[in-house]
C-alpha positions as CSV (number, residue, x, y, z in Angstrom):
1,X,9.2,26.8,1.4
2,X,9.9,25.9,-2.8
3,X,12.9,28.4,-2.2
4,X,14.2,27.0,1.0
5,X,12.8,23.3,0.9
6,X,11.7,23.0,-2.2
7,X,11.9,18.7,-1.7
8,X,9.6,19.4,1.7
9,X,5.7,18.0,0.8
10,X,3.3,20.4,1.5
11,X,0.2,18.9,3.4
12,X,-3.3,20.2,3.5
13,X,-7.0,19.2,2.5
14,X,-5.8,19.9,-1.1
15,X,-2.1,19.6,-1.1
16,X,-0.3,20.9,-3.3
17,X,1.9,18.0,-2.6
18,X,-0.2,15.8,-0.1
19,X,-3.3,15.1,1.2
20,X,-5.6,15.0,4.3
21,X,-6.9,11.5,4.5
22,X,-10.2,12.7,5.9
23,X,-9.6,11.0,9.3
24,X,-7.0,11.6,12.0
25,X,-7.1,7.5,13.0
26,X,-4.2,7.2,10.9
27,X,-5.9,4.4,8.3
28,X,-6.4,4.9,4.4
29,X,-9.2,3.8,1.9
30,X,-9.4,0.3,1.2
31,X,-9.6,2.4,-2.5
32,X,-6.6,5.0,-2.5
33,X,-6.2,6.8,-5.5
34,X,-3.3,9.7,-5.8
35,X,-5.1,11.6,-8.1
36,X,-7.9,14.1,-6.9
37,X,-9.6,17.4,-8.7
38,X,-9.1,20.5,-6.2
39,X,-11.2,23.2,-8.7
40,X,-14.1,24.5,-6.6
41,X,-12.2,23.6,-2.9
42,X,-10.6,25.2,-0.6
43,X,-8.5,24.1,2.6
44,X,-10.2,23.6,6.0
45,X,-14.1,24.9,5.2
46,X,-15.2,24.1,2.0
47,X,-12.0,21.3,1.5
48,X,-13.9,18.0,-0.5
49,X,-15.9,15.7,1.7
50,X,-14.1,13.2,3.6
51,X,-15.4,9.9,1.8
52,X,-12.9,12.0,-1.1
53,X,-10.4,12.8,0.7
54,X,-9.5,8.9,1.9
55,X,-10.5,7.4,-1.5
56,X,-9.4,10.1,-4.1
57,X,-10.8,10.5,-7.7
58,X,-10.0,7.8,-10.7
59,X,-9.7,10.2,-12.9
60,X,-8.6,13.5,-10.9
61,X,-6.7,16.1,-12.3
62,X,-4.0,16.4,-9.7
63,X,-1.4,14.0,-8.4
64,X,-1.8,14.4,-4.5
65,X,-1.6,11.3,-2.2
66,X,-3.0,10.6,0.7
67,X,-0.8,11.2,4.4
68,X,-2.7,9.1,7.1
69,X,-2.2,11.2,10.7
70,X,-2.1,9.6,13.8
71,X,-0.5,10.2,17.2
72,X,0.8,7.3,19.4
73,X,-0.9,8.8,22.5
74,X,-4.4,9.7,22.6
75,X,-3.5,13.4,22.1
76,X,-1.1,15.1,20.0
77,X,1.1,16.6,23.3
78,X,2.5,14.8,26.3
79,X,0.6,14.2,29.1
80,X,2.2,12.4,32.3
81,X,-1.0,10.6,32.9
82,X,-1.2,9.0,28.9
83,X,2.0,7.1,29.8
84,X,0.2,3.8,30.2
85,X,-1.8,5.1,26.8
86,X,0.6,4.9,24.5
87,X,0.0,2.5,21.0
88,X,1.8,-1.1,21.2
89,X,3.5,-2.0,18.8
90,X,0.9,-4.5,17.0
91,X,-1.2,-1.4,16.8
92,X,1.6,0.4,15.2
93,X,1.7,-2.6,13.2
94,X,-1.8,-2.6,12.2
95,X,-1.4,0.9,11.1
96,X,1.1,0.7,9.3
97,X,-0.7,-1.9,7.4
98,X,-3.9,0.2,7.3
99,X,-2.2,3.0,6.0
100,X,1.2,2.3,3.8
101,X,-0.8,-1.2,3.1
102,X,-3.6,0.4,1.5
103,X,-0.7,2.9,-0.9
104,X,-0.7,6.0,1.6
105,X,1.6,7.9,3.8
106,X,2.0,7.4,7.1
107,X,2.5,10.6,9.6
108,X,3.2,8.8,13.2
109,X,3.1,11.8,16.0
110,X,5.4,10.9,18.8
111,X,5.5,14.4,20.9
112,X,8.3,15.1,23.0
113,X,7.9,15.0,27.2
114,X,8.2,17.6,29.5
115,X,12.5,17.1,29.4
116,X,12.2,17.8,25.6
117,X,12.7,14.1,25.3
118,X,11.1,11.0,23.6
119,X,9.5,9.2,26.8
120,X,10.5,5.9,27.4
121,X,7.4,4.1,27.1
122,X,7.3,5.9,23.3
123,X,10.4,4.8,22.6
124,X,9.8,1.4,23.6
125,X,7.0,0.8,21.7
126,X,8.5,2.4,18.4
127,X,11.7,0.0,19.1
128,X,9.3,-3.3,19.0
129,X,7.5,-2.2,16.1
130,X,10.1,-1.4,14.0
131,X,11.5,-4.6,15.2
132,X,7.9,-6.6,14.4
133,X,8.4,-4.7,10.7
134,X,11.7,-6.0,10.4
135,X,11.5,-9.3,10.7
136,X,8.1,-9.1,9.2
137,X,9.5,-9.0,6.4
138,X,12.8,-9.6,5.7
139,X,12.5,-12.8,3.8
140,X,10.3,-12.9,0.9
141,X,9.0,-16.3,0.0
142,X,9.4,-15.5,-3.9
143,X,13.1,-15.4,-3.8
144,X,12.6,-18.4,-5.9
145,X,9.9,-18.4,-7.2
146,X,8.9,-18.2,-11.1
147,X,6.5,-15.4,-12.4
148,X,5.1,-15.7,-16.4
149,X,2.2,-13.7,-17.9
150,X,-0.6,-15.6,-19.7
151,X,-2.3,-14.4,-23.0
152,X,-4.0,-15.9,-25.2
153,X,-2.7,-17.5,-29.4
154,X,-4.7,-14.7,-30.7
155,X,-2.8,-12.1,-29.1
156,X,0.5,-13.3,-30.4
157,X,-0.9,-13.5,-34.2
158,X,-2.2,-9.6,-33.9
159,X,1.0,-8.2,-32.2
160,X,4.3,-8.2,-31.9
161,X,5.3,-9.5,-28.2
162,X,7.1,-7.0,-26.2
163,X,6.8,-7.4,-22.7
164,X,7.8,-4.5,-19.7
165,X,10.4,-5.7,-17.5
166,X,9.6,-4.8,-13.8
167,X,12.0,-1.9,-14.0
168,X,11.5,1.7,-14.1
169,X,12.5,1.9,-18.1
170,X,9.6,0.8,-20.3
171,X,6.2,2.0,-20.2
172,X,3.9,0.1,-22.6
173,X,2.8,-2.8,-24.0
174,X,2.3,-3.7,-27.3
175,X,-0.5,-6.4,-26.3
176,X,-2.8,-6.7,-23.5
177,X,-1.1,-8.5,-20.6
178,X,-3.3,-7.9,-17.2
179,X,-2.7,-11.6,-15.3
180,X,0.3,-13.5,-14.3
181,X,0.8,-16.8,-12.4
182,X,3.7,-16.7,-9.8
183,X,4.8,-20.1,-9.5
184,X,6.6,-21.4,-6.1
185,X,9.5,-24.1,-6.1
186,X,7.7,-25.9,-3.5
187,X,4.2,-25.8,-1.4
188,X,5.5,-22.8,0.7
189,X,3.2,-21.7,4.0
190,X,2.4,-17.9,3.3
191,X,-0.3,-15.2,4.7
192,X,1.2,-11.8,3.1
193,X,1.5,-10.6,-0.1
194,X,2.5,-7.2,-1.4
195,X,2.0,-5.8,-4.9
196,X,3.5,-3.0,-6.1
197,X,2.3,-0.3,-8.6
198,X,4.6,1.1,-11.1
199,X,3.1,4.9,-10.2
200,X,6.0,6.5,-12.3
201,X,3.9,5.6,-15.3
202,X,0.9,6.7,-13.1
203,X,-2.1,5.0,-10.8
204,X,-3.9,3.2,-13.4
205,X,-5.2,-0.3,-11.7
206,X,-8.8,-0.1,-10.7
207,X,-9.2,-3.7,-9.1
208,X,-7.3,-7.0,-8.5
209,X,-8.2,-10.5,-7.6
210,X,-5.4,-12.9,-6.5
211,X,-6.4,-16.6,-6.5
212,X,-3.9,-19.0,-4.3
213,X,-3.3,-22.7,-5.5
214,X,-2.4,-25.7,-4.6
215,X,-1.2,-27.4,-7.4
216,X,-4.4,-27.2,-9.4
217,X,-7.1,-26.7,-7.1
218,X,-7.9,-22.9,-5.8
219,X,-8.1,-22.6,-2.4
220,X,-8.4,-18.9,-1.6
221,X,-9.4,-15.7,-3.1
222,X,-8.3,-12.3,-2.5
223,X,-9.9,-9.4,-3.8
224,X,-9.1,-5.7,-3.7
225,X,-9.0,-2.3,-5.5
226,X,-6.4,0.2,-6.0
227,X,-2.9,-0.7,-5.7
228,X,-0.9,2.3,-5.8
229,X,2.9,2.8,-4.3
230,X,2.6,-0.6,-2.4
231,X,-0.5,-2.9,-1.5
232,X,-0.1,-5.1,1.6
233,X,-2.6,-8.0,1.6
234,X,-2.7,-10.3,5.3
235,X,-5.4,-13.2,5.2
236,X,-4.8,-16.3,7.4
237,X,-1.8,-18.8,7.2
238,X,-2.3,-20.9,3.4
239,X,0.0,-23.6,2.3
240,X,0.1,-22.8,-1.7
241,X,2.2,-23.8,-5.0
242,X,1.4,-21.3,-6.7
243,X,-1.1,-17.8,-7.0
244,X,-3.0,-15.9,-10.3
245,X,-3.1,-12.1,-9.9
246,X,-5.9,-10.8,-12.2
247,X,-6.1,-7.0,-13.1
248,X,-8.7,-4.4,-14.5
249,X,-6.5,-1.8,-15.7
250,X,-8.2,1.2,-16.9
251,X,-5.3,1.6,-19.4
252,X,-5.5,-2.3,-20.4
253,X,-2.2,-2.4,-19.2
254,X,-0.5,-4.5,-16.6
255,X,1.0,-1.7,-14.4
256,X,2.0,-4.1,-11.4
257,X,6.3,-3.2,-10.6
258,X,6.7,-5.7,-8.3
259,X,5.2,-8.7,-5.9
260,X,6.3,-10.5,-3.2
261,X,5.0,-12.5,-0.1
262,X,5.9,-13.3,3.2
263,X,4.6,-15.0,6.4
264,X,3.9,-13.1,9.5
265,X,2.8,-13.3,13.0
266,X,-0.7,-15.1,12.8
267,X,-1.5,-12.6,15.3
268,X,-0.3,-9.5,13.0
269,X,-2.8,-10.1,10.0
270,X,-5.1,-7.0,9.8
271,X,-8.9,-8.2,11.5
C-alpha cells in the first residue's frame, strides 16, 4: 500500500493512519483527540477499550484520528427488503454533525444493489443531504463581522505583541492570547457556529466556552471540549451582537484557525 498508495489512510483499531472510533453508529466523542498511545495494543483483540478509541489520549504518542463508520441501511450489503430503511437525509445530517462536528472522519457505507448500482432510494437520500449541507451553510454570518483578542496592560508591558494571523504561516505567540470577542455589524439571528483548530501546529485545546451577547448582556452559553480539524456547535435560534470564545490551551496558546456561524434548519440542530 505505501508503494502503490502511499496517500491511501490506513484504518484499524490502531491506525497507522486512522482510527476505529469504538462504535459502528457513525458518531464521535463529544472529546476527540487525534493523538493516541498504541504501545501494549494490538488490532481487533487486545485493540484499547472503546471509551479510548472515541475520545483519544491528550497527550498520546501518535497522531491517529478518529474515522466514524456507519452504513445508510441497516446492514453493510443490499437487501431488497431495507429499501424503505435507508437514512434520511436529516439523519445523514445529524451524522455528519455527530461525527465531522465533533473533529472526526466520516466513513458513509452506501453498498451497491443487486444491478451493481447505487439504488434509487440511496441516491435520493444522499442527493437531499448533500443539498441540506449545502445550503446549510453557504452563507456565513461573519462575513462582516469584526474579531479582536483581549489581553490584559500587563501583558503588553512584559512582551513584545506579536499576534498569529489565522493562516497556516506562524506558530507562536509571544504573549498569552486564549479569548477573542467576534463582533457582528448588526443583531444577526444565528444557531451554528464552527471553530476551527489550527492542527498543523497540533491538537492542543482542551476546552472552550463561547458566551453570545446582546449588546452587553449574555444570553447564552456554550461549552465544549476538544476542537480539533473543525467543531460544529447547533443550539436553538439566538438573536446576538456579538459572542466571547474562551480557551484552555494546554500550550497557553490560542490555537483556534478559523470561526464562523451560520443559521440552519431549526429542525437540523443536533438534540
Amino acid at each position: 500500500m505505501r508503494s502503490i498508495a502511499p496517500n491511501t489512510c490506513v484504518f484499524s483499531d490502531i491506525g497507522p493512519d486512522i482510527r476505529w472510533v469504538g462504535n459502528e453508529n457513525g458518531i464521535g466523542g463529544l472529546t476527540d483527540w487525534n493523538y493516541l498511545d498504541t504501545a501494549g495494543f494490538k488490532r481487533g483483540i487486545g485493540a484499547p477499550p472503546n471509551d479510548t478509541l472515541s475520545q483519544g489520549n491528550v497527550n498520546g504518542r501518535k497522531w491517529i484520528p478518529a474515522e466514524c463508520d456507519v452504513s445508510i441501511r441497516p446492514g453493510w450489503f443490499y437487501h431488497a427488503g431495507d429499501n424503505d430503511k435507508v437514512k434520511t437525509p436529516q439523519q445523514l445530517f445529524a451524522l455528519y454533525l455527530q461525527s465531522v462536528g465533533r473533529g472526526a472522519n466520516l466513513l458513509l457505507n452506501v453498498p451497491p444493489d443487486t444491478r451493481g448500482q447505487i439504488n434509487e432510494r440511496d441516491v435520493a437520500a444522499l442527493t437531499e443531504f448533500k443539498r441540506l449541507r449545502d445550503s446549510s451553510f453557504s452563507d456565513n454570518l461573519l462575513k462582516q463581522a469584526s474579531a479582536y483578542y483581549e489581553f490584559a496592560r500587563k501583558d503588553l508591558s512584559s512582551n513584545n505583541l506579536s499576534i498569529r494571523s489565522l493562516d497556516s504561516t506562524a506558530a507562536t505567540y509571544s504573549i498569552n492570547l486564549q479569548n477573542f470577542v467576534v463582533q457582528l455589524p448588526q443583531t444577526t439571528k444565528l444557531n451554528c457556529i464552527i471553530l476551527r483548530e489550527a492542527i498543523h501546529l497540533g491538537q492542543s485545546v482542551r476546552s472552550f466556552k463561547i458566551v453570545l451577547y446582546n449588546n452587553a448582556t449574555a444570553i447564552r452559553e456554550i461549552k465544549g471540549t476538544t476542537v480539533g480539524n473543525k467543531r460544529i456547535l447547533t443550539f436553538p435560534t439566538t438573536q446576538a451582537t456579538s459572542f466571547k470564545v474562551y480557551l484552555d490551551d494546554k500550550r497557553g496558546e490560542d490555537n483556534i484557525s478559523g470561526v464562523a456561524a451560520y443559521l440552519i434548519g431549526e429542525d437540523l440542530i443536533e438534540k
